[in-house]
C-alpha positions in Angstrom: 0.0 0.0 0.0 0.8 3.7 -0.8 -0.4 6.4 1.0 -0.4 10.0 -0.7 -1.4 13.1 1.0 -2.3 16.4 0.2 -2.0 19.7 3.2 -2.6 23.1 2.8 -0.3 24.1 6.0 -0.6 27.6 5.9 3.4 28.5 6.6 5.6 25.3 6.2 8.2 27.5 8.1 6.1 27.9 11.1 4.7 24.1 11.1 7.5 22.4 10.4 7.8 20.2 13.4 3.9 19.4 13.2 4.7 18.1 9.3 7.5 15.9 10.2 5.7 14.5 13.2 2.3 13.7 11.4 4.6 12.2 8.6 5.8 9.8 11.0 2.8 9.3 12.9 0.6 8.4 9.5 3.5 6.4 8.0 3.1 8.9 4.6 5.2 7.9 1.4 3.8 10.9 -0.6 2.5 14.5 0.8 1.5 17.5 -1.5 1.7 21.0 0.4 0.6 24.3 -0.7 0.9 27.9 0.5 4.3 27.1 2.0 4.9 30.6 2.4 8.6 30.7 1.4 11.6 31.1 -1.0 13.1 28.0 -2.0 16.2 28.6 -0.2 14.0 29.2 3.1 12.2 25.5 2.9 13.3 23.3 5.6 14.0 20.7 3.3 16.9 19.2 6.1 14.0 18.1 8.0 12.5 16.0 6.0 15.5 14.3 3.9 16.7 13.3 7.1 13.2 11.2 7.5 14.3 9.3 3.9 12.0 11.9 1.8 13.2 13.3 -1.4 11.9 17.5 -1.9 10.6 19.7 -4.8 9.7 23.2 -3.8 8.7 26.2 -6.1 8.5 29.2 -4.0 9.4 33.1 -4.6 8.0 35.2 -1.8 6.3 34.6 1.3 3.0 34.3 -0.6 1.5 30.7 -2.1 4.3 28.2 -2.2 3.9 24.5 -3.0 6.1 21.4 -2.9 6.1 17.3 -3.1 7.6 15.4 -0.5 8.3 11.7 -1.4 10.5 8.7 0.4 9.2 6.5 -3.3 11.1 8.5 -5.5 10.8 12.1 -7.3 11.1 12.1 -10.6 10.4 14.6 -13.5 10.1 17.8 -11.4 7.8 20.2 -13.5 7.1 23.7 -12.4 4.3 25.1 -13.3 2.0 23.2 -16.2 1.8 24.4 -19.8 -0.6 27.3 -20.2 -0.8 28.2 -16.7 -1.9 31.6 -16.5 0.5 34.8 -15.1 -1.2 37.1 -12.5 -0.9 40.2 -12.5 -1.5 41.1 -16.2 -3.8 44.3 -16.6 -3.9 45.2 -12.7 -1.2 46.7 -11.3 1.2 44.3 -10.1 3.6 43.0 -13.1 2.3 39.9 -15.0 4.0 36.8 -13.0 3.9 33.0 -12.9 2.6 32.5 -9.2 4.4 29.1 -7.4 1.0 27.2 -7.7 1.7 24.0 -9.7 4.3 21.4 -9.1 4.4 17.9 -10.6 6.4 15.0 -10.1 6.1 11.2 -10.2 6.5 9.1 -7.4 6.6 5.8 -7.1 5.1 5.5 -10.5 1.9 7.7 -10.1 2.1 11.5 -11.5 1.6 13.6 -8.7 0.7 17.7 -8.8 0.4 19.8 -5.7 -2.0 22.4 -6.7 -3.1 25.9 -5.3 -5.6 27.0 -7.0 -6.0 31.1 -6.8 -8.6 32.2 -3.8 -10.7 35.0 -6.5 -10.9 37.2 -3.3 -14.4 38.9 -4.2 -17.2 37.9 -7.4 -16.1 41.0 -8.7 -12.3 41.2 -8.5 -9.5 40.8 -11.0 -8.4 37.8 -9.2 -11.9 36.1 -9.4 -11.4 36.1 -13.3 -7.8 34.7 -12.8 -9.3 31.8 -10.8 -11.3 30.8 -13.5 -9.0 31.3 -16.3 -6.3 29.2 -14.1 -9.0 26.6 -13.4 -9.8 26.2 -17.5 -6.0 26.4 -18.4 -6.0 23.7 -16.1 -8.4 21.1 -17.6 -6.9 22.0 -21.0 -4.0 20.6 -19.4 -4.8 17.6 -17.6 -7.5 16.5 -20.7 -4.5 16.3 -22.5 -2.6 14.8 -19.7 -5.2 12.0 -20.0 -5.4 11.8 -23.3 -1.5 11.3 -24.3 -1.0 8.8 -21.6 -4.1 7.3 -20.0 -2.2 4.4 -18.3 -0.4 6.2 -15.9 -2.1 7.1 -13.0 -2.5 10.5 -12.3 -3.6 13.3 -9.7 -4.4 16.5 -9.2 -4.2 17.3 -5.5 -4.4 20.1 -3.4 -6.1 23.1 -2.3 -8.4 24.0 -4.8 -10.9 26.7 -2.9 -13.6 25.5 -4.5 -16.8 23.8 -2.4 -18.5 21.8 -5.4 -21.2 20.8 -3.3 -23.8 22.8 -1.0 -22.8 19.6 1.4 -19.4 21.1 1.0 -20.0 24.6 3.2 -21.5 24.6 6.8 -24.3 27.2 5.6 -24.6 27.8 2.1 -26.8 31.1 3.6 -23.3 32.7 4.3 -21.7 32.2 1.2 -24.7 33.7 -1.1 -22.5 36.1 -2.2 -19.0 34.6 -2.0 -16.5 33.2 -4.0 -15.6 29.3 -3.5 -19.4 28.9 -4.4 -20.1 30.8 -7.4 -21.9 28.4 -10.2 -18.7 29.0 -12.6 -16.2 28.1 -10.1 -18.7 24.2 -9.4 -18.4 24.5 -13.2 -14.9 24.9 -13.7 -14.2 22.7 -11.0 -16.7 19.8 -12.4 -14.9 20.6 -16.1 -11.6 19.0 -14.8 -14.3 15.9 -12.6 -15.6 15.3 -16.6 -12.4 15.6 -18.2 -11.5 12.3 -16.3 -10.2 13.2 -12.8 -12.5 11.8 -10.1 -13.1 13.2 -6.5 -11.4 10.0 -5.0 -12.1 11.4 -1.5 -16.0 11.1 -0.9 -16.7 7.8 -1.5 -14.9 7.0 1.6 -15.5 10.4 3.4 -19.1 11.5 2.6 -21.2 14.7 3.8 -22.0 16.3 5.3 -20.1 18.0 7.5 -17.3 16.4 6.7 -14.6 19.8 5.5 -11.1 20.6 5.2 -11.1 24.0 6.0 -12.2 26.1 9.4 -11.2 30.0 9.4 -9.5 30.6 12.6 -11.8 33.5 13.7 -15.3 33.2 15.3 -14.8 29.8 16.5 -15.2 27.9 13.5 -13.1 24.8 14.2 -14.8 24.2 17.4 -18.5 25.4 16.4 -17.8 22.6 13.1 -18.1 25.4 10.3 -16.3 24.3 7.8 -15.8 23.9 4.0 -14.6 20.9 2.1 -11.7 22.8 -0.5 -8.9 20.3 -0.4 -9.2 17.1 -2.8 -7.4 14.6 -4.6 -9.1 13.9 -8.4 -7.4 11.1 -10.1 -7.2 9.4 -13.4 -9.0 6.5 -14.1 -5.9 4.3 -14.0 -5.0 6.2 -10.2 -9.2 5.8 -9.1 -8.6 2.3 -10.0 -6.1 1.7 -7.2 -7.7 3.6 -4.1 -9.2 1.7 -1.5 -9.1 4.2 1.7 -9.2 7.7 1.8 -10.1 10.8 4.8 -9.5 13.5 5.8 -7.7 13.9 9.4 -9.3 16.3 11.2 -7.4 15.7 14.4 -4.8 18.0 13.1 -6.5 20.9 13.1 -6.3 20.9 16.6 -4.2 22.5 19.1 -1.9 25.2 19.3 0.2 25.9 16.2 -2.1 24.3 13.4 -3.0 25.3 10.3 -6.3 26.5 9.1 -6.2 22.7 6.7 -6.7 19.1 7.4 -4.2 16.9 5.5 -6.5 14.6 3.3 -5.0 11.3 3.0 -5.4 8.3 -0.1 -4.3 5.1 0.3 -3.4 3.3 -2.9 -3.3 -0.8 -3.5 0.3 -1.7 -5.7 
């Protein structure tokens, strides 16, 4: 058995010893993070060679951030995938690649840590980004599928997207949001059709079952949530899961992150 995780942890600088110790602790052969938070040269990546795991980081500022950790081998680093929209193109900032793709295969399975763009407000620049990120994407990964449909595949990460109403503790408060905005479900079920399945629910149904608690107003504790974190795979990965959750336990205590890892475990 594999097991491959994906963890938004919100500052891999500041979480670092909560990482390697739910590594050890879960027995993890392959973890996606994103919003690390951090330059490449700032990644702690001592910490976790010295628990047998082979690193890939893409990182430029403390903003976004995401990297594959893997003691099954890392093979084919990729930053970034083709078409991958810059940010920053007809707002102020400059146009810039953001660090929010990173592929690799491990062990045999094509693995990308993903963080999609947040879209901030229904009416901002970067709400348009999202979707044109989220679309660049399934262009992508269609292709992806289509070139080389044996090898299993997924797309894992932090996608900021709740595709279900099951997927938000009160859909009332998110009327008006993004995360829940008919084309973000849509873009987000473009890349479910395109072949990539939601590999998680089966085994971890709602509701109430999320991924994601803000930190403010109680949320964790009161259990409003949002499920945004998920691993879609290729047929040929789907084919080989036969346990998945999402560990909420480590969104307790002092010093976590606003994420729960979300954990797959795959048959050889």
């Amino acid at each position: 058995m594999v097991r491959l995780a994906t963890w938004n942890v919100n500052s891999i600088r500041s979480r670092a010893d909560r990482v390697v110790a739910w590594l050890q602790r879960r027995d993890v052969d392959v973890l996606a993070l994103q919003e690390t938070k951090c330059r490449d040269d700032q990644f702690p990546e001592g910490r976790f060679t010295e628990l047998g795991y082979q690193v890939a980081h893409v990182g430029h500022s403390q903003w976004n951030g995401v990297a594959i950790l893997s003691r099954v081998g890392l093979d084919d680093v990729e930053i970034g995938f083709p078409g991958q929209p810059c940010w920053g193109s007809g707002v102020s900032e400059a146009a810039a690649t953001e660090a929010r793709a990173l592929g690799a295969t491990c062990g045999g399975v094509r693995v990308w840590s993903l963080y999609v763009p947040n879209g901030r407000t229904l009416t901002d620049p970067h709400y348009r980004y999202k979707l044109e990120w989220l679309a660049a994407l399934r262009e992508t990964a269609a292709g992806w599928l289509t070139a080389d449909p044996a090898t299993p595949m997924a797309l894992v990460g932090d996608w900021n997207i709740a595709p279900e109403n099951d997927d938000v503790w009160d859909m009332a408060v998110f009327a008006h949001s993004t995360h829940v905005s008919p084309p973000e479900r849509a873009a987000f079920r473009a890349i479910v059709d395109a072949g990539f399945a939601d590999v998680v629910r089966p085994y971890a149904p709602g509701p109430g079952v999320y991924t994601y608690w803000d930190y403010t107003q109680l949320r964790f504790p009161r259990r409003e949530g949002m499920r945004i974190d998920f691993v879609l795979g290729s047929p040929a990965f789907a084919g080989r899961v036969t346990n998945a959750l999402v560990d909420r336990e480590e969104r307790k205590g002092k010093g976590a992150s606003d994420h729960a890892p979300v954990v797959v475990e795959l048959a050889n």
